[in-house]
SEDOKE-793381 format. One record per residue: residue in three letters; x, y, z of N, C-alpha, C in turn. Coordinates in steps of 0.05 Angstrom, whole numbers, padded with zeros to 5 digits, always signed. Example, Ala and Ser with C-alpha at 12.3 -4.5 7.8 and 13.67 -1.06 7.14 Angstrom:
BEGIN
ALA+00264-00114+00156+00246-00090+00156+00264-00066+00156;SER+00257-00045+00142+00273-00021+00143+00258+00001+00157;
***
This chain:
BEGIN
UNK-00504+00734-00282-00510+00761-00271-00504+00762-00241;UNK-00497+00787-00237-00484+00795-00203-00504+00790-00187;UNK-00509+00771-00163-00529+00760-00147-00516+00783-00119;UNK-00538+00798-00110-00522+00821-00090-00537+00808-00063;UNK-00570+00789-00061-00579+00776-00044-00553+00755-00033;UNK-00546+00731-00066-00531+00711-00054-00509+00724-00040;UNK-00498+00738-00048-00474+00752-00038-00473+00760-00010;UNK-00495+00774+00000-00498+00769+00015-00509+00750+00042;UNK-00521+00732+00037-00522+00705+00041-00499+00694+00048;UNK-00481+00696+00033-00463+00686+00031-00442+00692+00056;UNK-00434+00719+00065-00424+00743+00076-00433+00726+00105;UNK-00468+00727+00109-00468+00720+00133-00472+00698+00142;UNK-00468+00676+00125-00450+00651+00130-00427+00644+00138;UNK-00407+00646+00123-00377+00654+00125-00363+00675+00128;UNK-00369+00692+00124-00356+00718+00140-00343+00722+00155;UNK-00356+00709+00186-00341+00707+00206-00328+00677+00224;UNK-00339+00664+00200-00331+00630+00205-00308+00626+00195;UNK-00289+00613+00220-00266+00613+00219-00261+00584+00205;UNK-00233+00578+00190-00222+00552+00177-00231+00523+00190;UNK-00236+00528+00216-00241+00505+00234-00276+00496+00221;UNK-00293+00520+00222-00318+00510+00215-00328+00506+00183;UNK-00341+00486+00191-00349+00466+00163-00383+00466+00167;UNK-00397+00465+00141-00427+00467+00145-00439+00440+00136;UNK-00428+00427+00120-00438+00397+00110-00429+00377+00134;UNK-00435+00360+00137-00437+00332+00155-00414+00324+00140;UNK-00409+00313+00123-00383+00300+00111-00363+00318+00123;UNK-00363+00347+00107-00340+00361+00114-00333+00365+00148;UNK-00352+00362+00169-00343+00366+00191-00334+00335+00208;UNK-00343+00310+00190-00329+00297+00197-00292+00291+00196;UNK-00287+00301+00167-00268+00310+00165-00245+00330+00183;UNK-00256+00348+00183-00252+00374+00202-00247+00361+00238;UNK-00264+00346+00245-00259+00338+00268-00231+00323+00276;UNK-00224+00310+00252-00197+00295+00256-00176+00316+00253;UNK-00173+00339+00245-00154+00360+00239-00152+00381+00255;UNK-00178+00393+00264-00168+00407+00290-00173+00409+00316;UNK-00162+00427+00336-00164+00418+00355-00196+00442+00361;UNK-00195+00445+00394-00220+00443+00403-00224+00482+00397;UNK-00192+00496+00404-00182+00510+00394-00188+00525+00366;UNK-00182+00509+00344-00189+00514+00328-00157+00509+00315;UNK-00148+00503+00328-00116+00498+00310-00112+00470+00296;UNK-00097+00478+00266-00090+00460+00266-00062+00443+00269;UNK-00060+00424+00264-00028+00412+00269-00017+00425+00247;UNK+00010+00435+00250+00029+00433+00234+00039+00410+00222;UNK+00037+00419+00196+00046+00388+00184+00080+00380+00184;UNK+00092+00411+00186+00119+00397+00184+00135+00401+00219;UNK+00119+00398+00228+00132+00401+00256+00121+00369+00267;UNK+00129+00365+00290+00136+00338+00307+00149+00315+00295;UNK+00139+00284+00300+00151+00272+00303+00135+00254+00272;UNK+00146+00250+00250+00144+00232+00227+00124+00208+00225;UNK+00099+00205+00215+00096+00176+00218+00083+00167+00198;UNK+00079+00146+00192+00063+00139+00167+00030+00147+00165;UNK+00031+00166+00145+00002+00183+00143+00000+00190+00165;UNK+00018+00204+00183+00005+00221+00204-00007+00196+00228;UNK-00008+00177+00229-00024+00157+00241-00012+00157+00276;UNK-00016+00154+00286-00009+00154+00317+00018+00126+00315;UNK+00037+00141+00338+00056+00121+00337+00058+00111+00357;UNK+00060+00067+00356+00063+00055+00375+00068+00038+00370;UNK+00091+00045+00381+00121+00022+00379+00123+00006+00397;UNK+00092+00007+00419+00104-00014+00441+00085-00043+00426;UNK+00067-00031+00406+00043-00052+00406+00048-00071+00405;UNK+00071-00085+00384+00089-00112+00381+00090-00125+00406;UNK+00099-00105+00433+00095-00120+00460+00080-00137+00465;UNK+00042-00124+00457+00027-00134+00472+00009-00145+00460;UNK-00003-00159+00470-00017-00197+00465-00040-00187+00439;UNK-00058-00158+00442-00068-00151+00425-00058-00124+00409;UNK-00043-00116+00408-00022-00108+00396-00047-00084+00398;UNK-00050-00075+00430-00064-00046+00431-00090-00042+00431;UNK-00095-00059+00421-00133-00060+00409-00135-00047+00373;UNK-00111-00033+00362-00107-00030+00328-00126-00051+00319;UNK-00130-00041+00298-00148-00054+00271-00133-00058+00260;UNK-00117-00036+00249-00097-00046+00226-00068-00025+00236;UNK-00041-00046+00223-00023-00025+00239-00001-00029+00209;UNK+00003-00002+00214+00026+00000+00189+00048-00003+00201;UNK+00059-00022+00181+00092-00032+00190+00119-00024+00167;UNK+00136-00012+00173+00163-00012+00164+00184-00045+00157;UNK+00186-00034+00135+00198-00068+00129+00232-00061+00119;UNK+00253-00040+00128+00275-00033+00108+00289-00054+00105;UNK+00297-00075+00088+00309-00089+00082+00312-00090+00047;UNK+00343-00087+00041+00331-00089+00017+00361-00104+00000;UNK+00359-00136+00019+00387-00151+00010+00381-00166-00006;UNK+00349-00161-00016+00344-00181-00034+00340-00178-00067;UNK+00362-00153-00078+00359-00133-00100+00380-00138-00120;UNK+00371-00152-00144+00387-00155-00166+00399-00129-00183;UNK+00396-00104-00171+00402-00085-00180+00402-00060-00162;UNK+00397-00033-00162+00412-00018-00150+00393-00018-00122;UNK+00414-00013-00108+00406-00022-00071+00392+00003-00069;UNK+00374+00012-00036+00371+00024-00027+00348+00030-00021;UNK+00321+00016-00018+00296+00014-00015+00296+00011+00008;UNK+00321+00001+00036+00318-00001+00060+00310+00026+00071;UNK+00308+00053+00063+00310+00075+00063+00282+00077+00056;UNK+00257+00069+00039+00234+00072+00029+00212+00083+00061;UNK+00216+00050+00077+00202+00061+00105+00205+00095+00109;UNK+00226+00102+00119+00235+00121+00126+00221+00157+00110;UNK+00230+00148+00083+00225+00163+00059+00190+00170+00058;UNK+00176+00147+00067+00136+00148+00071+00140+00176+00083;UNK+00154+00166+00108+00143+00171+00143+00142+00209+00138;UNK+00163+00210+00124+00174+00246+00120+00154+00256+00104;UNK+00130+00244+00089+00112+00255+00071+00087+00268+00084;UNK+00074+00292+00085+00066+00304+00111+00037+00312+00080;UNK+00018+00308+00086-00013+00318+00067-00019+00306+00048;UNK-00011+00282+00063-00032+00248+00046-00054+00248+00064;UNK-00084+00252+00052-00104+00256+00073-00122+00272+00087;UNK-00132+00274+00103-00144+00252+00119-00160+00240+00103;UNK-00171+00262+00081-00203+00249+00079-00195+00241+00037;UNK-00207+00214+00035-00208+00204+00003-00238+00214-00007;UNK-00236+00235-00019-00258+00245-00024-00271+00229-00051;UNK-00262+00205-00070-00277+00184-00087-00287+00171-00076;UNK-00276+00161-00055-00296+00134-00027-00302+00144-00012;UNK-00308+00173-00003-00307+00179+00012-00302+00173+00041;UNK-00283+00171+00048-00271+00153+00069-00253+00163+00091;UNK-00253+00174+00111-00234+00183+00138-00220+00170+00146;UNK-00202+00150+00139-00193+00127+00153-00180+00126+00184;UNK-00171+00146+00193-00163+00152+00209-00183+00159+00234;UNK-00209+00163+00225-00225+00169+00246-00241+00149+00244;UNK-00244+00127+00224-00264+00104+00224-00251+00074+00236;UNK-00223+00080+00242-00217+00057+00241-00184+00061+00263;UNK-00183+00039+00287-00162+00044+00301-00134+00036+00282;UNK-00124+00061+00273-00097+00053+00257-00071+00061+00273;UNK-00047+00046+00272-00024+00060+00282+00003+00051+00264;UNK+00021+00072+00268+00040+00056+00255+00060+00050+00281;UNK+00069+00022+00273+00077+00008+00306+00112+00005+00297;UNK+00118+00027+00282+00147+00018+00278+00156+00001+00260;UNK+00184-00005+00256+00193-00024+00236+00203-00057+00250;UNK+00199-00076+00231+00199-00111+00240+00232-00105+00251;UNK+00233-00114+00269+00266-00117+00283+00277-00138+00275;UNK+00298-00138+00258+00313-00154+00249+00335-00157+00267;UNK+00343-00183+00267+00368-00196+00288+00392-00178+00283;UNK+00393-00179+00250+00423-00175+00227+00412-00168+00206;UNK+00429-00141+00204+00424-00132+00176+00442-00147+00155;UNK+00452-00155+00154+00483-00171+00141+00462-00199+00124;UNK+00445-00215+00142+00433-00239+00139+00408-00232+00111;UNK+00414-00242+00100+00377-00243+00083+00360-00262+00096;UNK+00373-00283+00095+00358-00316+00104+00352-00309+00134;UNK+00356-00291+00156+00349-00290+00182+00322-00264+00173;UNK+00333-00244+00161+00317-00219+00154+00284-00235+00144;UNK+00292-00248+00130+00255-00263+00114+00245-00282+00141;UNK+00264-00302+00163+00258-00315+00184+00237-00285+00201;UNK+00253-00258+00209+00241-00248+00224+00214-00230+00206;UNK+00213-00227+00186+00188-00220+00177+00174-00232+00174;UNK+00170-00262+00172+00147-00278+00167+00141-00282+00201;UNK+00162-00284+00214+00151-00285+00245+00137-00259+00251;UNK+00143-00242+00250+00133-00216+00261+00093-00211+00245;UNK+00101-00220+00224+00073-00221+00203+00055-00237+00219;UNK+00061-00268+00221+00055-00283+00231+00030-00286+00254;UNK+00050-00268+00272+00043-00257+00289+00026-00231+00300;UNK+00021-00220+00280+00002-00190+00267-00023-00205+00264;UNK-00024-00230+00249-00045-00242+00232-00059-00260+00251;UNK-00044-00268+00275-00054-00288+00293-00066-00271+00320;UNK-00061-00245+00321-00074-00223+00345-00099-00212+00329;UNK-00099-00222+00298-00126-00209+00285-00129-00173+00270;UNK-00102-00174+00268-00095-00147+00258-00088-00152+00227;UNK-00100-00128+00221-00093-00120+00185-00068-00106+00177;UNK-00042-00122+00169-00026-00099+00169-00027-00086+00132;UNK-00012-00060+00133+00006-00050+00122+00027-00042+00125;UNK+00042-00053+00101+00071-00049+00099+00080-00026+00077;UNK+00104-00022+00084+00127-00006+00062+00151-00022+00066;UNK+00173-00029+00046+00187-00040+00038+00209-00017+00035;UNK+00229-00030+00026+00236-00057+00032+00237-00056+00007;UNK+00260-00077-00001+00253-00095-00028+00228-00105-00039;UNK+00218-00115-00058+00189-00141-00055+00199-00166-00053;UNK+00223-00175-00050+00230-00192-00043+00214-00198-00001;UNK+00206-00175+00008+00190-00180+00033+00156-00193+00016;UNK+00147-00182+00006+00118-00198+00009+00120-00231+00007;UNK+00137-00244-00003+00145-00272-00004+00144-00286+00031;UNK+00146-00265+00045+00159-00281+00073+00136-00264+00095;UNK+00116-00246+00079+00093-00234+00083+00073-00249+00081;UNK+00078-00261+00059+00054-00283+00048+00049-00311+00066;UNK+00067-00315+00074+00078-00340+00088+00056-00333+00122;UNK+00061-00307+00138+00052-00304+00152+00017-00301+00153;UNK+00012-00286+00125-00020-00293+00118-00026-00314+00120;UNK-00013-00330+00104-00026-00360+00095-00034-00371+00125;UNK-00022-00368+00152-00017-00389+00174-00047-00385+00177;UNK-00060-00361+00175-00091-00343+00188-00111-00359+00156;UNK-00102-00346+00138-00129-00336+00109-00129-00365+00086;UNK-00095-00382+00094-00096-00407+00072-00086-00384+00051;UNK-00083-00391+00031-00076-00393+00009-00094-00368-00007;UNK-00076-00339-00003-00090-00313-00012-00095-00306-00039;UNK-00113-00294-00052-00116-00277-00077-00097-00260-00077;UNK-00082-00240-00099-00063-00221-00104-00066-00199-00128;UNK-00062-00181-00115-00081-00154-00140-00032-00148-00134;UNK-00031-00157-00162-00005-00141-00155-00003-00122-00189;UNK+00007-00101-00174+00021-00083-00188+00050-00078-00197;UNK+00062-00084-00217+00100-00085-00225+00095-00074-00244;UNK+00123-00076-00258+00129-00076-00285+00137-00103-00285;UNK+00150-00117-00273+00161-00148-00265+00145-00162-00250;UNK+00134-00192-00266+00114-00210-00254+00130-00231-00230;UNK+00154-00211-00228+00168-00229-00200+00155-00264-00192;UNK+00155-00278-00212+00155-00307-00210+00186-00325-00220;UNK+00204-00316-00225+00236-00321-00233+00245-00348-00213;UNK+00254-00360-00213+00261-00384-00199+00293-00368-00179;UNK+00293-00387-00166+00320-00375-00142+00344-00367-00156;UNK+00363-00353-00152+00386-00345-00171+00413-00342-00144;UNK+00433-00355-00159+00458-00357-00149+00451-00367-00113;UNK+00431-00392-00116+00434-00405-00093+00398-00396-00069;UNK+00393-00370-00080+00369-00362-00059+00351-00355-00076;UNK+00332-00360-00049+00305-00368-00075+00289-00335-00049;UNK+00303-00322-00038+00295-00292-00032+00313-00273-00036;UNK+00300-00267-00076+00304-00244-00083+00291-00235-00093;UNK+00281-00196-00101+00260-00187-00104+00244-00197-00130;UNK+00266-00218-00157+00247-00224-00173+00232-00251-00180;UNK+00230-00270-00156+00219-00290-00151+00186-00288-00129;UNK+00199-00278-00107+00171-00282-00085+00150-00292-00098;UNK+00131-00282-00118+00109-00299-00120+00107-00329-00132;UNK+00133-00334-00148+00130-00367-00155+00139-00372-00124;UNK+00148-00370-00106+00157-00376-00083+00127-00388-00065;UNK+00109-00361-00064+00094-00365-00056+00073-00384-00060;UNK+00074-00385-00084+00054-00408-00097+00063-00430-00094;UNK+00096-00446-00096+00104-00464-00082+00099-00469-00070;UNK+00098-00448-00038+00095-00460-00008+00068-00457-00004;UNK+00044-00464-00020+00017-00461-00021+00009-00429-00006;UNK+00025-00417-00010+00013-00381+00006-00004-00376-00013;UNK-00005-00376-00037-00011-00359-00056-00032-00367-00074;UNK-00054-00366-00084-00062-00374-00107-00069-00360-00131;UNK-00058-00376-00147-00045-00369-00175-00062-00357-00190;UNK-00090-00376-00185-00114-00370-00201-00131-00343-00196;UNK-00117-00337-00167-00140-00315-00169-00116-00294-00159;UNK-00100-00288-00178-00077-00277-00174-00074-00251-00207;UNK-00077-00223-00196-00072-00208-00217-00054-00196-00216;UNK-00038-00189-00244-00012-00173-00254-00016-00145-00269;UNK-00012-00131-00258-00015-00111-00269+00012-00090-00276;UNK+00021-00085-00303+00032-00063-00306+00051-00079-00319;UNK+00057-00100-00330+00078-00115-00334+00100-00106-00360;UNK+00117-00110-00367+00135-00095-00379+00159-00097-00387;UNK+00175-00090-00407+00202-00085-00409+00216-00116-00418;UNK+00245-00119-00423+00260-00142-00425+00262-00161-00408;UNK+00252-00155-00381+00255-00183-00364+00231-00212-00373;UNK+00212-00201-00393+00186-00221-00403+00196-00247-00396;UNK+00224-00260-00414+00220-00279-00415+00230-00290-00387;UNK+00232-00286-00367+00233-00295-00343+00203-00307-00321;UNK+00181-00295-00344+00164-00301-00320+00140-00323-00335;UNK+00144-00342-00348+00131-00367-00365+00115-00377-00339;UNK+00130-00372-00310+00119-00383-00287+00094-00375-00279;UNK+00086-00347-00289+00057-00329-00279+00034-00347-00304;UNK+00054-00355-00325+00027-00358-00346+00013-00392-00346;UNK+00043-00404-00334+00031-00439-00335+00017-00440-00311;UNK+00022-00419-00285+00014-00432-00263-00022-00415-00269;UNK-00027-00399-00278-00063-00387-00286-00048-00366-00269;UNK-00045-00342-00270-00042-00315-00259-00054-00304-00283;UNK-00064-00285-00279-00080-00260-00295-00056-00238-00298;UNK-00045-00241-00335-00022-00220-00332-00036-00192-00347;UNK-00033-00179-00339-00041-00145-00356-00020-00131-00365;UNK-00010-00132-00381+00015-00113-00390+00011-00087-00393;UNK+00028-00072-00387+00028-00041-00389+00015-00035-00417;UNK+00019-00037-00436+00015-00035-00461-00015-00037-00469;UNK-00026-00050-00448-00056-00063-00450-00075-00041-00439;UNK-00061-00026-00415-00076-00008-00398-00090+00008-00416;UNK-00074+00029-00416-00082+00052-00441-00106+00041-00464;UNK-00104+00007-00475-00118+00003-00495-00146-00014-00475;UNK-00144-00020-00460-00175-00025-00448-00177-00005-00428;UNK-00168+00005-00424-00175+00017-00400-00182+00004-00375;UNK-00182+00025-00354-00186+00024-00322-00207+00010-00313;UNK-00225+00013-00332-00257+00002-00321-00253-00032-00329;UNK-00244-00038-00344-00235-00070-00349-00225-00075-00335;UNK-00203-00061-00323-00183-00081-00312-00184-00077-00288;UNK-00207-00065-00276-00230-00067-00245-00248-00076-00248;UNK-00257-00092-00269-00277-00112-00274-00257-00145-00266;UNK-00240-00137-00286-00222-00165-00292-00215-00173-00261;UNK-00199-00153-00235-00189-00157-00216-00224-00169-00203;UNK-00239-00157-00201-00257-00168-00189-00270-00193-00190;UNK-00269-00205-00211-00279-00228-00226-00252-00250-00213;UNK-00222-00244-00225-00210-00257-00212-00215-00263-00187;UNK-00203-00247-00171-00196-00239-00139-00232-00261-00131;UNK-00250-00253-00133-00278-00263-00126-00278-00254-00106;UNK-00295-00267-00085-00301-00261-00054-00287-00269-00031;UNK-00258-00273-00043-00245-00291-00024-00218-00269-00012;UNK-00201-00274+00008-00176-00260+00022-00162-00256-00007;UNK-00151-00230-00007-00141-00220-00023-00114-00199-00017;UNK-00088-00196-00028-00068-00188-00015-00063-00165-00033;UNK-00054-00140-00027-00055-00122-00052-00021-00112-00041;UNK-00007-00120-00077+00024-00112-00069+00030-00095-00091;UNK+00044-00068-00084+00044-00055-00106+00081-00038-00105;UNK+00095-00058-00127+00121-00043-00137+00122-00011-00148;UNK+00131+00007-00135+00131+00030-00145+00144+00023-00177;UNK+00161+00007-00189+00159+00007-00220+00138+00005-00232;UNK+00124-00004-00224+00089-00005-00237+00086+00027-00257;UNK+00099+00036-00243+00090+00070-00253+00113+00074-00269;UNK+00110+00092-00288+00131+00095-00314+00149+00114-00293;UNK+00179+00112-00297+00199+00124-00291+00196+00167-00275;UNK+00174+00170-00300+00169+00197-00298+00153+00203-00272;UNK+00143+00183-00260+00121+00194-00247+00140+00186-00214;UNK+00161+00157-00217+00169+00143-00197+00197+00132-00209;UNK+00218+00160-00210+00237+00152-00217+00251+00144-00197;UNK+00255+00148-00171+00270+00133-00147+00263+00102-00134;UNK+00275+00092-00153+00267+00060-00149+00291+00041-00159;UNK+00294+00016-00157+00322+00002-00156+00319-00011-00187;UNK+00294-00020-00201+00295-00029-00234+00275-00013-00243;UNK+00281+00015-00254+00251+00025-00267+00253+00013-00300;UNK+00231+00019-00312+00229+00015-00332+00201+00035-00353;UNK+00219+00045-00373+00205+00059-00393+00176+00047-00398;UNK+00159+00061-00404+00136+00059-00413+00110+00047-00401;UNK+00113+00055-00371+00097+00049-00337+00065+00059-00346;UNK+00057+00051-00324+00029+00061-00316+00036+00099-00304;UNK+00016+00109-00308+00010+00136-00292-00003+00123-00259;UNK+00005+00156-00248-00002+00158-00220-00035+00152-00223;UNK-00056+00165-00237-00083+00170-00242-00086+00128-00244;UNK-00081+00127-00263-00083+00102-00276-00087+00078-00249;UNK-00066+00080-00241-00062+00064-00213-00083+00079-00193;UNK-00082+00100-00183-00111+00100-00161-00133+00097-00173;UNK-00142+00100-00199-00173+00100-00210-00169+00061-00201;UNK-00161+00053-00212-00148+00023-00209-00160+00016-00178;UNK-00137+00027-00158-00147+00019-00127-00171+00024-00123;UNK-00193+00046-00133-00209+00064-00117-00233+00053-00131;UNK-00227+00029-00146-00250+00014-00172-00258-00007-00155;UNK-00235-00027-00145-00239-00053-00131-00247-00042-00110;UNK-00259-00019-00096-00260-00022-00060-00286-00044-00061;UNK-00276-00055-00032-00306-00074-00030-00290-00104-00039;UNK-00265-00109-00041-00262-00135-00048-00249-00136-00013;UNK-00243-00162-00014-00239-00173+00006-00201-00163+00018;UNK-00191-00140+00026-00169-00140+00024-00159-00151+00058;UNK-00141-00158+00055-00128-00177+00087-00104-00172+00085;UNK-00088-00142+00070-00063-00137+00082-00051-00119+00055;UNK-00031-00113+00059-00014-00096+00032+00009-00084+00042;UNK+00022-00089+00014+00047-00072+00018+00053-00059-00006;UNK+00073-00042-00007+00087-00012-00027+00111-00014-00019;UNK+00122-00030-00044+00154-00034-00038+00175-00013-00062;UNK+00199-00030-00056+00220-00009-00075+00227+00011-00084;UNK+00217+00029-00053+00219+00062-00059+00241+00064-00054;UNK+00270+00072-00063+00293+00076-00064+00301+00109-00068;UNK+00291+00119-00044+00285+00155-00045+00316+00172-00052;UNK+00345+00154-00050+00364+00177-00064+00368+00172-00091;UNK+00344+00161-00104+00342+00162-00139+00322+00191-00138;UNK+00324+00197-00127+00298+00212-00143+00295+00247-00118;UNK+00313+00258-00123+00316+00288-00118+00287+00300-00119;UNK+00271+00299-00127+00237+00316-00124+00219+00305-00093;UNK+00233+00277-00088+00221+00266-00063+00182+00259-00082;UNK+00185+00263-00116+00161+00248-00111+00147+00222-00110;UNK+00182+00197-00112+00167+00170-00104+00153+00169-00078;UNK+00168+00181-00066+00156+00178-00025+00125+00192-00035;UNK+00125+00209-00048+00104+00226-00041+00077+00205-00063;UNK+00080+00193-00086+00070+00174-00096+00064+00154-00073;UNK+00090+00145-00062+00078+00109-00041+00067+00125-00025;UNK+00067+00148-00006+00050+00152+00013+00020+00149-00002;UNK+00015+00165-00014-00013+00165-00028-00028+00142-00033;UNK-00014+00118-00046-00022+00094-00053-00027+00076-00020;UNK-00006+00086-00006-00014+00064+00019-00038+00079+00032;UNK-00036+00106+00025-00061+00115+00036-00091+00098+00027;UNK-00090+00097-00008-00110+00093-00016-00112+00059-00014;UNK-00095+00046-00009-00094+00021+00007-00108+00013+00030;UNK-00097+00031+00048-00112+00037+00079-00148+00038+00079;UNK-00154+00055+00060-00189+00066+00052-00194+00031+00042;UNK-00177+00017+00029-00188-00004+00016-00197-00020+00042;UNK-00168-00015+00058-00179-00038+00087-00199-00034+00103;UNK-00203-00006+00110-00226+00011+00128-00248-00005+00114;UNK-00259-00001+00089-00277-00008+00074-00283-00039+00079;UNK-00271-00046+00076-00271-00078+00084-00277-00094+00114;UNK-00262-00074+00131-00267-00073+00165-00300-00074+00169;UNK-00299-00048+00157-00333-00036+00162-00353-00057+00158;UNK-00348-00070+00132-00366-00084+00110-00371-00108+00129;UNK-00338-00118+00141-00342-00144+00152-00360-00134+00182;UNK-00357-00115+00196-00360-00109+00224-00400-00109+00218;UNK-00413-00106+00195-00431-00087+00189-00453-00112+00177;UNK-00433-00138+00182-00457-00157+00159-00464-00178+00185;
***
């Protein structure tokens, strides 16, 4: 029935309250990061590109604390490490142009941008694009070096042939990390035609050079004809989840399972845009039929917050496969909901 009191109630509430004003505490924390004092807000498709909108500083790499950042998102384009169609060097790039990922994750409720000093500090400077074997030398240096000033990074890729030489730079800080990874490919394959950095090896790599541990290491989304290549995830104890599995246990298992693995210890979260079925993330360099959904994968992220995360990356966005622009617009989202994982974790640690 027509309420003519609420209605008006209502009237002289909002009526004359402009877009800028918010009446709940949550919502005006929100609101505070968006407009100005004005009342304006930013245009999303005007200025200068950056990952989630995050402030850009490209000098931070200069300096000894790389700014005072908490966590700084990094560009990784390299992508010489691809047994199949090139062009993920382009993925960085492809994020940066994605404009209303954000601010606020309204399941965790989480601002990340106003809880936590984030920047994106540009992409790792490679010597030579030409080199692979120099390209993995300057990302594990540059990582290295993120991890030893006490910063949390995030990355975009890049091949996943980068978290291999990512991992390397953790290990020097955290020892030997946990791994929540997401593929269709359990990327454990031994070196091929001479190099042991290409995108479908890194994690037996890692586990070799003690970065990685195996045991508290999850697979998620696994898939398709490459199976018998990865015997390496199942002798060494990795936790594999096949695509096929999702749908039949569901989300709530397999954020029980990650938790139980992973435990209370450093944990690295790497996530291949193939993870997702073709339909959802067709601009990518090996997709494969019968993926995870977009839903599937954030209920997934937004299940584990509260584990221990100490870095991530979203690789193999290969943006001239895919004319809709919605892989970019998928990896922005996921590094977003990545980012809420780290804030969460910041807080937790800053708070105990």
């Amino acid at each position: 029935m027509f309420d003519a009191k609420k209605l008006e109630a209502l009237r002289a509430k909002y009526g004359n309250a402009g877009g800028e004003v918010m009446f709940s505490e949550e919502s005006r924390r929100v609101a505070a990061v968006q407009f100005s004092a004005g009342g304006r807000r930013l245009m999303p498709f005007a200025g200068v590109s950056t990952f989630l909108d995050a402030e850009y500083r490209p000098d931070a790499a200069d300096l000894a604390d790389f700014g005072g950042i908490d966590i700084a998102l990094v560009g990784v384009p390299m992508d010489l490490g691809v047994t199949n169609r090139a062009g993920s060097r382009f993925g960085p790039r492809a994020v940066r142009t994605i404009e209303r990922v954000g601010p606020y994750e309204h399941v965790l409720k989480v601002v990340p941008l106003a809880e936590a000093k984030v920047a994106d500090i540009g992409d790792v400077p490679f010597r030579s694009r030409f080199s692979l074997e120099s390209c993995h030398q300057d990302i594990e240096a540059f990582f290295t070096k993120l991890y030893a000033a006490g910063i949390v990074p995030l990355a975009v890729g890049g091949d996943h042939s980068i978290s291999q030489s990512i991992l390397a730079g953790v290990a020097k800080t955290h020892g030997p990390v946990g791994l929540v990874h997401f593929d269709a490919h359990c990327d454990t394959s031994g070196p091929y035609e001479g190099s042991k950095f290409q995108h479908g090896g890194p994690f037996r790599e890692a586990v070799l050079a003690g970065h990685l541990d195996p045991e508290r290491t999850v697979q998620i989304g696994i898939r398709g004809a490459a199976e018998y290549l990865w015997d390496f995830s199942y002798d060494s104890g990795m936790t594999v989840i096949h695509a096929e599995e999702v749908s039949r246990i569901g989300t709530d298992a397999i954020i029980e399972t990650v938790k139980k693995v992973t435990g209370g210890g450093p944990t690295y979260i790497s996530l291949d845009v193939d993870c997702l079925d073709p339909v959802f993330a067709p601009g990518t360099g090996t997709p494969e039929i019968g993926g995870m959904t977009s839903r599937e994968v954030m209920a997934i992220l937004r299940g584990i917050a509260g584990i221990d995360v100490i870095g991530g990356d979203v690789v193999e966005i290969a943006p001239q496969y895919d004319a809709t622009t919605n892989t970019a617009q998928l990896g922005a989202q996921i590094m977003f909901e990545i980012l809420c994982l780290q804030v969460i974790n910041l807080k937790r640690k800053q708070q105990a």
